[in-house]
C-alpha positions, 0 to 999 in steps of 0.5 A: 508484458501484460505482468508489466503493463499491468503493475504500471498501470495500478502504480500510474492510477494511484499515483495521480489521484489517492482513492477518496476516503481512503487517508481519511479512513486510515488516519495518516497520508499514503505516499507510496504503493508498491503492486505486483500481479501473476496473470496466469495465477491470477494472484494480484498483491498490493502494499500501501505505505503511509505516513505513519503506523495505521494501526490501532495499537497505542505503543506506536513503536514496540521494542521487539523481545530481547532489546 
């Protein structure tokens, strides 16, 4: 139960309100998180989606080995 409520919490916060900064600082708008949380762990992961590739590589989309 708090392993739900937590992740709906973090999902609800995001969801209303991106953190200031942070589009800006990435360069590209966020559209999506997807979070998970292990309370006995005490392990949280959170997964950010953007609008575009965030990296600062210049071949946007690299053609994997064996193409």
């Amino acid at each position: 139960m708090v392993h739900r409520a937590r992740t709906k919490m973090i999902q609800q916060i995001y969801a209303q309100k991106v953190p200031e900064g942070m589009e800006e600082t990435v360069g590209a708008r966020f559209l999506y998180l997807f979070s998970d949380i292990k309370v006995k762990e005490d392990i949280a992961v959170s997964v950010f989606v953007f609008d575009r590739k965030i990296d600062d590589s210049e071949d946007e989309y690299p053609e994997e080995e064996g193409m």
